[in-house]
N, C-alpha and C positions, 0 to 999 in steps of 0.2 A: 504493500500500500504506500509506505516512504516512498519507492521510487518511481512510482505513478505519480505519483505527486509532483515530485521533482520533473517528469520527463515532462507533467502537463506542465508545468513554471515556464521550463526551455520553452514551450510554444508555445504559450501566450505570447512572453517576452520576442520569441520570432515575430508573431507575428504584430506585435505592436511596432515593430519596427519596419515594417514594411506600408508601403501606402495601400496598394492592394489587393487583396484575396478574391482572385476574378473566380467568380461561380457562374455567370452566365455570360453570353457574347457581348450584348451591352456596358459591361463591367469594363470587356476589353477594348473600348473605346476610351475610355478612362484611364489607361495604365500606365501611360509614356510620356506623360508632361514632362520628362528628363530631356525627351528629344529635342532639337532647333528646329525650326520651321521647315528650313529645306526637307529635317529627315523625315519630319511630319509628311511632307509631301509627297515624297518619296514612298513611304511607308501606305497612304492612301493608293499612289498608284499601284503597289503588290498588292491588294486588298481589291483593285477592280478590275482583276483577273481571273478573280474567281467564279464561278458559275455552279449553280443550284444544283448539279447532277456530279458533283467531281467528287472523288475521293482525296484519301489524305495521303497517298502515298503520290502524288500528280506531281509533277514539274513543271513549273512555270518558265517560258524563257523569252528576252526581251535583247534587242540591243541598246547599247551606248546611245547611237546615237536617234535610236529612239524615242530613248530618255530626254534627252537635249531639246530633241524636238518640240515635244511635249511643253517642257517650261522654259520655252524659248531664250535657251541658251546660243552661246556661240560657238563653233566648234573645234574649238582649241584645246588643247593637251590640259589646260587647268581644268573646261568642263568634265573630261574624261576622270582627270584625278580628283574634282568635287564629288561626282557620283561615284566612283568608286570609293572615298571615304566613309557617303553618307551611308553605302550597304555595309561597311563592314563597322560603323554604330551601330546598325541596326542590327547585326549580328550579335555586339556584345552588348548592347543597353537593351533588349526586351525578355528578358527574363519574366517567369510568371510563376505564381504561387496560386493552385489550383485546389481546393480540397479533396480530398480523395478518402476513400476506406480501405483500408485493409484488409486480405481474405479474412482474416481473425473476426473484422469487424470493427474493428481499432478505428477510431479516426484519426488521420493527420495532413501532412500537407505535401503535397507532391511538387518539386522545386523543377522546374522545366525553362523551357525556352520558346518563343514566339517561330521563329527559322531553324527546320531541322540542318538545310545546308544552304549557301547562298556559292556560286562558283562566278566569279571574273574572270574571262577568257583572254587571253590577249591580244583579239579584233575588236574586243568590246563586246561579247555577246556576255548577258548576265542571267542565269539560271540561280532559280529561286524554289524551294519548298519547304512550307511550314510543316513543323514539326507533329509527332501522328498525337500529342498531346492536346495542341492547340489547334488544331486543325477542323474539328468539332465546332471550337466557339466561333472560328473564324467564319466558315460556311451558315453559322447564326449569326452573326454578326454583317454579314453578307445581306443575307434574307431580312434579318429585320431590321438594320440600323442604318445603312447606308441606301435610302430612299432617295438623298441628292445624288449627283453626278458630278463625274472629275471637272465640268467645266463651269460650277458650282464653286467646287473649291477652288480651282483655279484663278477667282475671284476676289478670294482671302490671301491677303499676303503675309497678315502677320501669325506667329506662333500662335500669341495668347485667342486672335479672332477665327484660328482652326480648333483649337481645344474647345472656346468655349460653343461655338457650330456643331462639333462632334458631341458636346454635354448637351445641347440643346433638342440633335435630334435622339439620344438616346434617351431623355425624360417625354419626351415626346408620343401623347396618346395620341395612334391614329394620326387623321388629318386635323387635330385642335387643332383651335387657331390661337389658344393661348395655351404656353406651357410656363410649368412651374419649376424652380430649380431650388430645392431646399438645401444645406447643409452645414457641417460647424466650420470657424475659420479654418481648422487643418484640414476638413477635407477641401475645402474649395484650394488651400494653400497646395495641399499634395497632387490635387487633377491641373494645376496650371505649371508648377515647379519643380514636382515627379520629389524621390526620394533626397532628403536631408537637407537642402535648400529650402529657408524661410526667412522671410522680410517681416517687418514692422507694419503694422495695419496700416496705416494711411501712404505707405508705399507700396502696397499690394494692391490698395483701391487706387492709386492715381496712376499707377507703372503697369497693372494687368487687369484687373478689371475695368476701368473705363477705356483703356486704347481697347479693351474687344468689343464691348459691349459697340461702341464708338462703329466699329469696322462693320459689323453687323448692321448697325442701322443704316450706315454711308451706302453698303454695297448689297446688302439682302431687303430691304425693304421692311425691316421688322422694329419694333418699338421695345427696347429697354426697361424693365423697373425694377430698381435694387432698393432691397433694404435690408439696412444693416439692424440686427438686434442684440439687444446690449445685456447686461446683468452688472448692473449700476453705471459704471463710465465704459465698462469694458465692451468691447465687440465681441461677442461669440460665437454668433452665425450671419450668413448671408441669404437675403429670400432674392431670387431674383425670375420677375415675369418677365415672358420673349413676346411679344403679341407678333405674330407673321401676318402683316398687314395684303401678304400675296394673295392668302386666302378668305381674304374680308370679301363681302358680297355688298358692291355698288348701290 
């Protein structure tokens, strides 16, 4: 019984230290606030290659200058070496913490990876397959979270106004036309700044929530309302509505 104890300590403490325990596909829209905007986008384009009928053992394969194409780069040996750094972040920064059971029955947490392998070929061709862990959420996350399209995001330039579009459609019921975003300061702090990076409250609302919030109304046609709530002077959590003025009825 001590060392049940003890082993259950270790995993709390795990997982208190992690931002998040993806249990459903939507979660893993959430998980990478570590990444930069380019890998951000990058990482969307691997994600809109996927189709409703694929398995998890599938290869994905793109070129270079594909890529480039795409986010109208120019075609110089730096865009070659941009994309090829931003996949091999994407290699070591998406790790994932999945809960899982035990034959026994045991719960705990199974420590995976988002890319079971990514290969850079030296023409530029880049072959991609997510791992047979994550490969589940991704095809849910597929199906039911990414309703926009790349030339949607395409539109979002900055980090914080892709996170917070990705937060937006994954609280997103249906076709609402208003969604709700609840959470405490460290989660909204951990879905825009990913793991151990945290700022001071009025530089998290003036540095990343209002430049997204901001990009969102500029370039989607949607209406903003944050409010912060407090427990005496202090800020705790953040409520914030998206109203998507796209599907208001004239």
């Amino acid at each position: 019984m001590i060392e049940n104890k003890k082993a259950q300590k270790a995993l709390d403490k795990l997982l208190s230290r992690q931002d998040y325990l993806v249990v459903q596909g939507n979660d893993l829209a959430k998980s990478f606030g570590g990444l930069k905007a380019f890998e951000q986008r990058v990482l969307d384009y691997c994600f809109s290659f996927v189709q409703e009928d694929d398995t998890a053992n599938k290869i994905y394969e793109v070129t270079a200058i594909e890529v480039i194409k795409h986010f109208g780069l120019n075609t110089s040996g730096d865009s070659y070496e941009r994309i090829a750094r931003a996949f091999k972040t994407l290699n070591e920064n998406t790790a994932l913490y999945l809960p899982t059971t035990l034959a026994s029955g045991e719960k705990g947490i199974l420590m995976t990876q988002l890319f079971g392998r990514i290969v850079f070929g030296e023409s530029g061709t880049v072959q991609f397959k997510f791992s047979e862990d994550a490969a589940p959420l991704v095809f849910d996350l597929k199906k039911n979270f990414y309703s926009f399209h790349l030339r949607e995001l395409s539109r979002i330039n900055g980090k914080y106004g892709l996170i917070l579009l990705k937060l937006w459609e994954s609280y997103r019921q249906g076709d609402a036309i208003v969604t709700t975003i609840n959470g405490s300061t460290e989660d909204w702090q951990g879905w825009f700044l990913g793991k151990g990076r945290r700022v001071s409250a009025s530089r998290f609302y003036t540095s990343v929530l209002k430049r997204a919030t901001e990009e969102l109304e500029e370039k989607l046609n949607a209406e903003c309302t944050l409010t912060s709530l407090k427990h005496g002077r202090k800020i705790v959590a953040y409520r914030l509505e998206i109203l998507d003025r796209n599907k208001m009825v004239n």
